[in-house]
C-alpha positions as a printed NumPy array, in Angstrom:
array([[107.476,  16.752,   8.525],
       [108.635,  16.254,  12.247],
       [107.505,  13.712,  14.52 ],
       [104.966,  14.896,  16.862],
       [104.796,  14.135,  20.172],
       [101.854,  14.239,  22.612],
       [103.84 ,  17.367,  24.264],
       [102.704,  18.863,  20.965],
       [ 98.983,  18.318,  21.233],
       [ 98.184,  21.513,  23.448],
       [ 99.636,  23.681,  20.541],
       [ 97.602,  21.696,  17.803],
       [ 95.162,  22.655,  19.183],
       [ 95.646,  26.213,  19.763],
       [ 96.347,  25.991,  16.01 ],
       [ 92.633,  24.644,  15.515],
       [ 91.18 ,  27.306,  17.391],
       [ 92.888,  30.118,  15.85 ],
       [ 91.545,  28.422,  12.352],
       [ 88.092,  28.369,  13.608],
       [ 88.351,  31.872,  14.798],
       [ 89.21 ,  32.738,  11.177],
       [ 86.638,  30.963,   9.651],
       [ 83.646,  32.702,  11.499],
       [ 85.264,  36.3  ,  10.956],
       [ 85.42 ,  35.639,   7.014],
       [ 81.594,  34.267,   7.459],
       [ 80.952,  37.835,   8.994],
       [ 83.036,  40.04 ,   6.619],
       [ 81.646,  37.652,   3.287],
       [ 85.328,  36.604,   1.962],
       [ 84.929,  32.95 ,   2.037],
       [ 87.76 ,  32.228,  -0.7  ],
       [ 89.741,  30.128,   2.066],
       [ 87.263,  29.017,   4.053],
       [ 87.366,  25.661,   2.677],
       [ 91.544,  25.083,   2.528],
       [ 90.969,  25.921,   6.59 ],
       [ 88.642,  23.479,   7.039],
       [ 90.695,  21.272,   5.412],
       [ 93.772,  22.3  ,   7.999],
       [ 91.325,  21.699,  10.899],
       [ 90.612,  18.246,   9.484],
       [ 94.489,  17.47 ,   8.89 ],
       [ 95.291,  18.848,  12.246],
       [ 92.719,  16.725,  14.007],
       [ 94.241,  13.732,  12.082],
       [ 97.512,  14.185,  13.689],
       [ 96.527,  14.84 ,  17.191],
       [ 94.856,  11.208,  16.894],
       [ 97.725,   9.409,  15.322],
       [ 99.703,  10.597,  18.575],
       [ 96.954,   9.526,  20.628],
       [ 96.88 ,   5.959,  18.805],
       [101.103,   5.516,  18.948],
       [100.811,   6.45 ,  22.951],
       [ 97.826,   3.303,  23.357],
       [100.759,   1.041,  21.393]])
């Protein structure tokens, strides 16, 4: 994986909200099969956007 810098967080989080988008169209339209591997996306995303924000306070 490439090393992320905090350039890279606007786009992270783009990423999240095109994930969460997804997630409440497949609520609508009842296919929930990958609800939960986005979730878990969202949650790995978010975990990366606060590593960079943790090496930046260093």
């Amino acid at each position: 994986m490439k090393t992320l810098k905090k350039e890279d967080i606007p786009k992270l989080g783009k990423k999240i909200n095109q994930l969460k988008k997804r997630i409440s169209r497949t609520n609508i339209s009842g296919r929930m099969e990958k609800v939960e591997f986005r979730k878990m996306r969202i949650k790995k995303i978010k975990n990366q956007i606060n590593d960079i924000l943790k090496k930046k306070k260093e």
